[in-house]
C-alpha positions as CSV (number, residue, x, y, z in Angstrom):
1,X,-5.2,-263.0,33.2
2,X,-1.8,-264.1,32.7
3,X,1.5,-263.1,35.0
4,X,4.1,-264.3,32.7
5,X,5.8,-267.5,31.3
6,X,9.1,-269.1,32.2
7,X,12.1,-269.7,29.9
8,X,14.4,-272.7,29.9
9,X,17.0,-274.5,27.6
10,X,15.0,-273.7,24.4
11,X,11.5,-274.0,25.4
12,X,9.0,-271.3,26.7
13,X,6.7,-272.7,29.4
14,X,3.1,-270.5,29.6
15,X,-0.2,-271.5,31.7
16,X,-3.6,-271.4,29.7
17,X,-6.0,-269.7,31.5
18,X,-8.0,-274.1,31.2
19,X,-5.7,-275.3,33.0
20,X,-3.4,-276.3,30.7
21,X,0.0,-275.9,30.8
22,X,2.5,-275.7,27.7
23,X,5.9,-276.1,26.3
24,X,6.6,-274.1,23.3
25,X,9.4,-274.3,21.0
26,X,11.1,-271.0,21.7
27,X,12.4,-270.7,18.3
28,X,9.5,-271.9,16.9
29,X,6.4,-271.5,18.8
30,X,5.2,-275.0,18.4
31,X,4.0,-277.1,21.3
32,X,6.6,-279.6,22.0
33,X,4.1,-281.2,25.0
34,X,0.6,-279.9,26.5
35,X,-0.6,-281.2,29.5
36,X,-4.0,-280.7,31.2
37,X,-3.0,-279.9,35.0
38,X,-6.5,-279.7,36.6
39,X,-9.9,-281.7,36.2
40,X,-11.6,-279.7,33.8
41,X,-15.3,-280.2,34.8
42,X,-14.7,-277.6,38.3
43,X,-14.3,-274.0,37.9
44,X,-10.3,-274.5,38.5
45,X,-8.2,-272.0,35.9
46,X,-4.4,-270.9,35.9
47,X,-3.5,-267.0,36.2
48,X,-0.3,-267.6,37.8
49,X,3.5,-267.8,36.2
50,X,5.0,-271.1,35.3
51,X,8.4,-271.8,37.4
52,X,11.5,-274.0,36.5
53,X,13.7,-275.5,38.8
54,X,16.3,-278.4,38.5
55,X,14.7,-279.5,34.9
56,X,11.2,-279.5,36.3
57,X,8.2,-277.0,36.4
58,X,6.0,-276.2,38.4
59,X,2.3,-274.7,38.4
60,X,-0.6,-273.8,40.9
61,X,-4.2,-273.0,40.2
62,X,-6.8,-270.6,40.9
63,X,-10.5,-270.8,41.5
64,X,-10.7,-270.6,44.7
65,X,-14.0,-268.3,45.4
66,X,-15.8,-270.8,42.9
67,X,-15.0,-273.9,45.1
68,X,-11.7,-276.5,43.8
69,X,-8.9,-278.0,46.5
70,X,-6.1,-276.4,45.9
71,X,-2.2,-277.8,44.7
72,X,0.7,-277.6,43.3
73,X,2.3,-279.6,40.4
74,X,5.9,-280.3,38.9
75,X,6.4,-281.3,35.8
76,X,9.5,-282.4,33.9
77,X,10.6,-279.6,31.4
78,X,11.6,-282.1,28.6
79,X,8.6,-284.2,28.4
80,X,5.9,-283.2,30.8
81,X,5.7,-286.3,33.1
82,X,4.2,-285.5,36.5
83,X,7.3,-285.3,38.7
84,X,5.5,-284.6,42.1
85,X,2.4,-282.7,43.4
86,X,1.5,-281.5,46.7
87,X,-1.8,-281.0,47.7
88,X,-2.6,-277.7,50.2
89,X,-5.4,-279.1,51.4
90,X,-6.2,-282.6,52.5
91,X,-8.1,-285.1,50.9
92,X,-11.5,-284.5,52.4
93,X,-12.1,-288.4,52.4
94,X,-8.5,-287.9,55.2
95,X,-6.4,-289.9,53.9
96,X,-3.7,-290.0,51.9
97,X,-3.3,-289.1,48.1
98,X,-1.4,-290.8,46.0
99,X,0.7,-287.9,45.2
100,X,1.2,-287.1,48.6
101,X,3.9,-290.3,50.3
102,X,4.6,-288.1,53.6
103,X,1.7,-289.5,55.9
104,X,2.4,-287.7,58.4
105,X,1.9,-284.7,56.6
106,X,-1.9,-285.9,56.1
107,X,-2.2,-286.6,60.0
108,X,-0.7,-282.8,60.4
109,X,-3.1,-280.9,57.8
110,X,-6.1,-283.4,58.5
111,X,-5.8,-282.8,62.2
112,X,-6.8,-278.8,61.1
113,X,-10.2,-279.8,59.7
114,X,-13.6,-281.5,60.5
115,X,-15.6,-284.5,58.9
116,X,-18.6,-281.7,57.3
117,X,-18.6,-278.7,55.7
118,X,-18.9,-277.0,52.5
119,X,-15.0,-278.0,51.9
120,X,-15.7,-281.8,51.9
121,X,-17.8,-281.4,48.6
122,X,-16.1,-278.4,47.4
123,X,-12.4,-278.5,47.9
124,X,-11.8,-276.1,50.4
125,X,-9.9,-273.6,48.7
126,X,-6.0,-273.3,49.0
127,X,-4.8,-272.5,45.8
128,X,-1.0,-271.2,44.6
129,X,-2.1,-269.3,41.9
130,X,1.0,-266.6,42.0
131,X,4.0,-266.9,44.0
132,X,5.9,-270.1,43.8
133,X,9.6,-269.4,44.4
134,X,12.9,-271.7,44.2
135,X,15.0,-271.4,47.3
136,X,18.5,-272.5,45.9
137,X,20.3,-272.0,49.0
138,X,18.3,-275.1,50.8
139,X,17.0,-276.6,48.0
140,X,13.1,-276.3,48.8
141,X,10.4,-274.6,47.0
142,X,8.2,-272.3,48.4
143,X,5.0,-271.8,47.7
144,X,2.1,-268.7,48.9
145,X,-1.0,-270.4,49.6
146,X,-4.5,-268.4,49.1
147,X,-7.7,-268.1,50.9
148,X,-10.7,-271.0,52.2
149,X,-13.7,-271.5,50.3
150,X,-16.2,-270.5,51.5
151,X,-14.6,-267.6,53.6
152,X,-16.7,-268.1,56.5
153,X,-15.2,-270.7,58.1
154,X,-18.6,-271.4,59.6
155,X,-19.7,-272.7,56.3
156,X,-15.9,-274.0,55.4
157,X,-15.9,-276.2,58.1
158,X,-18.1,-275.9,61.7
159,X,-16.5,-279.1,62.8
160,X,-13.2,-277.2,63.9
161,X,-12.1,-273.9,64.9
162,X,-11.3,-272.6,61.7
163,X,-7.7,-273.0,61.5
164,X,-7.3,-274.9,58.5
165,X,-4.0,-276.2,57.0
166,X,-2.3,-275.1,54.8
167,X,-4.4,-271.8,54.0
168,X,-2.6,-268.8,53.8
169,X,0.6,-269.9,54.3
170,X,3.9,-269.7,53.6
171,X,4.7,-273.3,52.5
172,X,8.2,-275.1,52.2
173,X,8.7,-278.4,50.3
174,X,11.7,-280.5,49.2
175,X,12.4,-279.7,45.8
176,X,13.0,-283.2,44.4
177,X,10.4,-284.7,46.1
178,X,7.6,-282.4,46.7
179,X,7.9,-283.6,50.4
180,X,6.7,-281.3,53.4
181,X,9.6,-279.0,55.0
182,X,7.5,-276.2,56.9
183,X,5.1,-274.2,57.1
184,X,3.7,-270.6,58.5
185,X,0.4,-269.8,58.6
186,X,-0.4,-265.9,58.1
187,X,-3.8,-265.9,58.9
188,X,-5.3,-268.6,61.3
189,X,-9.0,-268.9,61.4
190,X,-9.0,-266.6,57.9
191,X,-12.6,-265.3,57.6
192,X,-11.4,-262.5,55.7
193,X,-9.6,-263.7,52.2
194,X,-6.3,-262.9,53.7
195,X,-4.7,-264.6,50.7
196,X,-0.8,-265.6,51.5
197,X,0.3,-265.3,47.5
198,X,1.5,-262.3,47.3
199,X,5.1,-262.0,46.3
200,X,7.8,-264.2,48.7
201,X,11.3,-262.8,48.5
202,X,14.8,-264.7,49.5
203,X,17.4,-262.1,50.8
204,X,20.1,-262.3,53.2
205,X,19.8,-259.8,56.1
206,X,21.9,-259.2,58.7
207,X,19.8,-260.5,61.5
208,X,21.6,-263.5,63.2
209,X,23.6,-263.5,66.1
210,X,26.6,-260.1,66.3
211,X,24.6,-259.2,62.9
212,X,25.7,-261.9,61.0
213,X,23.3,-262.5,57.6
214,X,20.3,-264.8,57.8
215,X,18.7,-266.4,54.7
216,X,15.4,-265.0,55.1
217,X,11.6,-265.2,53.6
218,X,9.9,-262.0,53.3
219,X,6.1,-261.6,52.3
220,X,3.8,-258.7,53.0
221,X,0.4,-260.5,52.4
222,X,-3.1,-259.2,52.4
223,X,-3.4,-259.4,56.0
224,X,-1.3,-255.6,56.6
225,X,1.2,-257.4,58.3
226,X,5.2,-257.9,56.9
227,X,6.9,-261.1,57.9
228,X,10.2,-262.3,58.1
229,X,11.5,-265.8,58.4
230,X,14.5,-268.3,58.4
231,X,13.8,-269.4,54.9
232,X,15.7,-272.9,56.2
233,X,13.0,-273.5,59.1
234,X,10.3,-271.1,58.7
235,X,10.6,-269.7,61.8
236,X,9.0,-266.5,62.8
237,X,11.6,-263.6,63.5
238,X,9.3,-260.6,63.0
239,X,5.6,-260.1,62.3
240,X,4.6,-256.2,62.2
241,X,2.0,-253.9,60.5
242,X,2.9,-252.2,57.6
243,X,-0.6,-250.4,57.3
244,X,-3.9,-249.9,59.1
245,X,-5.3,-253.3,60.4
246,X,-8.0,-254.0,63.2
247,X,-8.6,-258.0,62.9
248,X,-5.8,-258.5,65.4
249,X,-4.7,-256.2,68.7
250,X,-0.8,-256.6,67.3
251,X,-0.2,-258.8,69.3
252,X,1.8,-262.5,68.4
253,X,1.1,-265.2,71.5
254,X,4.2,-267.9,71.9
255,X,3.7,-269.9,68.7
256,X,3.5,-267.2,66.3
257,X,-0.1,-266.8,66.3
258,X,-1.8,-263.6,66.4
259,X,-4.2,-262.2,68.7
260,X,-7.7,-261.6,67.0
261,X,-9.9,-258.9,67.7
262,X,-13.8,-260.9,68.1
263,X,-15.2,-258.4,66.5
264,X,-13.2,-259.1,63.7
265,X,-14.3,-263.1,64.0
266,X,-17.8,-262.4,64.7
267,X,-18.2,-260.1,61.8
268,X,-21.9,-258.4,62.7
269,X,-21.4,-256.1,60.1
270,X,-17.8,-254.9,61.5
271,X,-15.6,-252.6,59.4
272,X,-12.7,-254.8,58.8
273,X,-9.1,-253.1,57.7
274,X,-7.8,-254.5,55.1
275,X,-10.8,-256.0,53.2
276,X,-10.7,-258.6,50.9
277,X,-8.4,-256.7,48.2
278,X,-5.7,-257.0,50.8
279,X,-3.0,-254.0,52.3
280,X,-1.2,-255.6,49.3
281,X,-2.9,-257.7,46.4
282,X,-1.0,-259.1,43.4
283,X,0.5,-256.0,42.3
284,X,4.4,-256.8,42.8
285,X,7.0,-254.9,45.6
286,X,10.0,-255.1,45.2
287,X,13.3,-255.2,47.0
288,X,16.9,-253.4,46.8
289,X,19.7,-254.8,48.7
290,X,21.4,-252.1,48.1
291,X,19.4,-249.6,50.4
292,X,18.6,-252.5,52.4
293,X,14.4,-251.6,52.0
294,X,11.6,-253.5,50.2
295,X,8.6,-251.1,48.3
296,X,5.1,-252.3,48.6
297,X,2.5,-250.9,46.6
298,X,-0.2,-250.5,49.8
299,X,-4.2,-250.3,49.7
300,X,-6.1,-249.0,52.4
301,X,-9.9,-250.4,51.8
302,X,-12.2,-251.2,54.7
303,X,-14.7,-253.7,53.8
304,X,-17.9,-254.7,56.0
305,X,-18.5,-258.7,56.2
306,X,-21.9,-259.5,57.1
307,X,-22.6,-262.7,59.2
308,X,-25.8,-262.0,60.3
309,X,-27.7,-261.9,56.8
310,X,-29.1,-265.7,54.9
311,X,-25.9,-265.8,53.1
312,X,-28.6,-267.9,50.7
313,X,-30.3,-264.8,49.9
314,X,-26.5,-264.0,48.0
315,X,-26.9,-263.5,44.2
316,X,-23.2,-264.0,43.8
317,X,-21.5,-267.0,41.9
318,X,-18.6,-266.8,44.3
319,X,-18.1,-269.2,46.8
320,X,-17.5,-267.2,50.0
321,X,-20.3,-267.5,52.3
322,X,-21.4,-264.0,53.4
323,X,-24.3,-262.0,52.0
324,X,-22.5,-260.3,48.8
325,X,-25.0,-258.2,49.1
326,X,-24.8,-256.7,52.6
327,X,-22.6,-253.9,51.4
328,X,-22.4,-250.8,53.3
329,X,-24.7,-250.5,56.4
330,X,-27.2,-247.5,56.6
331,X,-26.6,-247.2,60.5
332,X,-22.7,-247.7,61.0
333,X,-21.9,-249.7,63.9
334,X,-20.1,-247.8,66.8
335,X,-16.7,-246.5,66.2
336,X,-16.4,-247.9,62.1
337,X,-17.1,-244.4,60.8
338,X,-13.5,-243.3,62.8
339,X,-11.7,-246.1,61.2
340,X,-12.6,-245.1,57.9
341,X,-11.8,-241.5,58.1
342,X,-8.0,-242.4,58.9
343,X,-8.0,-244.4,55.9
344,X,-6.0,-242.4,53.1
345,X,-6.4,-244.8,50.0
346,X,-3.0,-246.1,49.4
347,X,0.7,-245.0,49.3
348,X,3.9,-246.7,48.2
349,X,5.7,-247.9,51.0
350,X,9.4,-248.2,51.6
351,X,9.8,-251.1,54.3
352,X,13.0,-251.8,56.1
353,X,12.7,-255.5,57.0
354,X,15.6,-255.2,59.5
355,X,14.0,-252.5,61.8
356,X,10.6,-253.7,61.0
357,X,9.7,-250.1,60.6
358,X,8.6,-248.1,57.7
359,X,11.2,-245.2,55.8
360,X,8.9,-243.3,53.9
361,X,6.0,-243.4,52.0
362,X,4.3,-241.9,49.4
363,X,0.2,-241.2,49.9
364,X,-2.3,-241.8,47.2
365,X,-5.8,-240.9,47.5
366,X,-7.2,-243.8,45.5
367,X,-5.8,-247.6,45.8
368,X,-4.6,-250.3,43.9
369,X,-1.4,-248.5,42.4
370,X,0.7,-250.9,39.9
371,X,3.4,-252.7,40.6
372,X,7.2,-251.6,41.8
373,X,10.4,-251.8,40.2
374,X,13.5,-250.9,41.5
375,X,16.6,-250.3,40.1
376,X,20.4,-250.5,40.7
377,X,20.5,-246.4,40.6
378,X,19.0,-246.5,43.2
379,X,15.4,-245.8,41.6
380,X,12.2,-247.1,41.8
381,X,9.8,-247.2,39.1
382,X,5.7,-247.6,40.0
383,X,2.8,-246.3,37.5
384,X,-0.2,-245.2,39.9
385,X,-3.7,-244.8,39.1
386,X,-3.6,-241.5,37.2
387,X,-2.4,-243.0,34.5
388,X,1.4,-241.5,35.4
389,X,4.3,-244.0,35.3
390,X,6.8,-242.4,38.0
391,X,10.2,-242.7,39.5
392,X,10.9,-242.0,43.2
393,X,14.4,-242.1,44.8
394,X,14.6,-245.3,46.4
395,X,16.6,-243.5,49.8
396,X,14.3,-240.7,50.4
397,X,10.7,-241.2,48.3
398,X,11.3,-237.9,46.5
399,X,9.6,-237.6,42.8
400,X,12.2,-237.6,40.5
401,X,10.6,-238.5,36.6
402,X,7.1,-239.0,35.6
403,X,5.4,-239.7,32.2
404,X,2.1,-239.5,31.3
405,X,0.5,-243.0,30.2
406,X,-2.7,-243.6,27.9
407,X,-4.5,-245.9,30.5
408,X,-3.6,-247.0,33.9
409,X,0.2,-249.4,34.4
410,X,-1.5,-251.8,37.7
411,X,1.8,-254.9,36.8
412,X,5.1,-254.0,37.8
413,X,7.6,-252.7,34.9
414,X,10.7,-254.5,34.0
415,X,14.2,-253.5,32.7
416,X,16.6,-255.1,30.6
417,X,19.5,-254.2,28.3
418,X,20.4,-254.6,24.5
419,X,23.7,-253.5,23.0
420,X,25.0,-251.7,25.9
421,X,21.7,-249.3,26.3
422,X,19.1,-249.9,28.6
423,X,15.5,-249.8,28.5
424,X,12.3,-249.8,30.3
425,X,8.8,-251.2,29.3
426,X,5.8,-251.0,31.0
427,X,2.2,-253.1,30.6
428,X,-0.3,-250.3,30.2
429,X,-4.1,-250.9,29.5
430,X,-7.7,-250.9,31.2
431,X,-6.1,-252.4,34.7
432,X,-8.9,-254.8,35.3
433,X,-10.4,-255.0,38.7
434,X,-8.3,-252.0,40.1
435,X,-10.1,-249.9,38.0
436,X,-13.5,-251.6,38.4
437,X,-13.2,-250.9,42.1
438,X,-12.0,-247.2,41.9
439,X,-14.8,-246.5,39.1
440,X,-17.4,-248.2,41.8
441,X,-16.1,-246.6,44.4
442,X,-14.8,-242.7,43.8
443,X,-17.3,-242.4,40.6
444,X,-14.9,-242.5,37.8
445,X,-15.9,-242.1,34.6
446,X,-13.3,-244.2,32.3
447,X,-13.3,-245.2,29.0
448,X,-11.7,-249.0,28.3
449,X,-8.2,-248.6,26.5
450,X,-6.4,-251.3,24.3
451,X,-3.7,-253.2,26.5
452,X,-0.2,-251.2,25.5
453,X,3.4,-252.1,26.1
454,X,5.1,-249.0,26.2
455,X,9.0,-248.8,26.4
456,X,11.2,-245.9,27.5
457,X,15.4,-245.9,26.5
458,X,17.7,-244.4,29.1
459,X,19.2,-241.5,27.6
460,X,16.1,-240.9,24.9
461,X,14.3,-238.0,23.7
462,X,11.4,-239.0,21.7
């Protein structure tokens, strides 16, 4: 797995799926400096995207199903020296890291767990393995925090009530220093894997006062819901579902918090919408200030949790703490057969962040479509799982251009231009776990395809 590299002032900056992270020459392709960014003797490894900011760059982790605390680093781009790290999780031993100089910020996070519990010997989870975005306007860096380890929080940590900081969260920290800003929390007592590292995008709305624009945050995490915030305080100014969800009743108390359905937090083999591949997973949206909307690639996949069963009669390597194997009941509990039913699979959904309400969509019967692109022309480019690369008007969702691909495109497509002509290239290939899952689940027979990029010109023929 690998989601890119970052460029800067000669150098190409790429994280090794180790944990290493790299500075290559970028005429060259020699390594001007090589740093080791994890302990190497946990199961920690680096799928996300480098990103550089005021001469430094910056790195999360992954590994958080097979138990490792997660953080954040920032490097200097010139000669690797560790500029700051933050942790997103707090040292189980509560107190503070050397890293870490904001104390407070210890007493807030430390405040969220207990003194047992698988996380004390196992790192509780956290990681920042994809979006990590620089906020230029204040100066902070944001960062998508993922899921506990174990899930159940029973397991994570009995001592408290499950709301553990900073799990998925939207985090804010000074750029320069690494030093706490804000926070949101997307899914409080997260039993579910409701990772918050899916994309975060700046944009400035017209929602302040006599319509005035607002810098705000946008994120449409795993949890079905889309959220808006003042990207200078985090503060909440809309939370609403963009697909089918049943772990909350829609409802936000005071702080921000939402309701949760017990069923939902009791988990005796309850149908929960989304399951653990999220409404939206890694695949990218994307957002057009011109039509004002933002197009998320949506998955409608129930998944049943199972509390009840000896989690130690589990098989699986994964740190989650539920019986892996519980699977799909025999005897459906009341009422989960009628939330399936309504399920349709997946759609591409254009999202106006303004109104809080969808525009259009476009259904799929299977999920875990690729990623979006949209253009300028007011287009919007998504491959879906047919192994079609498409474009849809970006006003109305209508189907303007498709082409046939050998394999399935699950990352988003880019554009760029070269002597006045534009082009369009595409990652095409096997498509990892979204085709896994679709193969499990709707019987697909597919055969595994060398990875492609393909490239379309603007005006070709061939």
């Amino acid at each position: 797995m690998n989601r890119g590299v970052a460029v800067h002032d000669g150098k190409v900056f790429i994280g090794v799926f180790d944990g290493r992270l790299e500075a290559l020459d970028a005429a060259t392709g020699e390594v001007v400096w090589s740093n080791i960014t994890v302990d190497q003797t946990k199961p920690y490894t680096i799928t996300g995207a480098p990103r550089v900011f005021k001469n430094k760059v910056i790195i999360g982790n992954a590994g958080g199903e097979l138990g490792v605390r997660g953080y954040v680093t920032a490097y200097d781009v010139d000669n690797g020296d560790l500029v700051w790290r933050f942790y997103t999780v707090p040292n189980p031993e509560k107190r503070p890291d050397d890293a870490v100089s904001d104390e407070s910020l210890e007493r807030l996070a430390n405040d969220t767990w207990g003194d047992t519990g698988a996380w004390v010997t196992d790192g509780g989870g956290g990681t920042a393995w994809d979006s990590i975005v620089y906020d230029t306007v204040n100066d902070q860096v944001l960062i998508g925090v993922g899921n506990g380890s174990p899930w159940n929080p029973d397991i994570r940590d009995p001592d408290s009530d499950g709301d553990n900081l900073f799990l998925s969260s939207i985090l804010a920290v000074d750029a320069d220093t690494g030093a706490y800003r804000w926070h949101y929390q997307t899914t409080p007592k997260d039993n579910w894997d409701y990772t918050a590292t899916q994309q975060i995008t700046l944009a400035d709305l017209p929602l302040g006062e006599d319509g005035a624009n607002r810098r705000v945050v946008m994120q449409a995490p795993k949890n079905g819901f889309f959220y808006v915030l003042d990207a200078a305080d985090g503060e909440l100014i809309s939370a609403t579902p963009f697909t089918a969800q049943n772990w909350t009743t829609g409802e936000f108390d005071e702080n921000g918090r939402p309701e949760l359905v017990e069923e939902a937090v009791d988990l005796a083999l309850y149908a929960v919408v989304p399951g653990p591949t999220g409404a939206h997973n890694w695949h990218p949206m994307a957002f057009n200030p011109d039509t004002g909307l933002v197009y998320i690639p949506v998955n409608e996949i129930p998944f049943f949790y199972d509390k009840t069963r000896n989690v130690e009669d589990s098989k699986s390597f994964w740190n989650i703490g539920y019986d892996a194997a519980a699977g799909w009941p025999v005897e459906y509990p009341a009422g989960t057969l009628d939330v399936i039913r309504d399920l349709d699979g997946g759609s591409l959904l254009a999202w106006d962040p303004v109104k809080a309400e969808p525009r259009w969509a476009v259904p799929f019967p299977l999920p875990l479509n690729g990623g979006v692109l949209s253009t300028q022309a007011g287009l919007v480019f998504q491959g879906n799982k047919f192994g079609e690369f498409v474009a849809y008007d970006a006003e109305t969702g209508e189907r303007l251009w498709a082409d046939k691909l050998v394999g399935n495109a699950a990352a988003a497509p880019m554009t760029y231009e070269i002597d006045g002509e534009q082009y369009l290239s595409v990652l095409s290939g096997w498509g990892s776990v979204s085709n896994l899952i679709a193969g499990f689940t709707y019987g697909e027979a597919k055969s595994k395809e060398p990875a492609r990029v393909i490239t379309f010109k603007l005006g070709g023929d061939g």
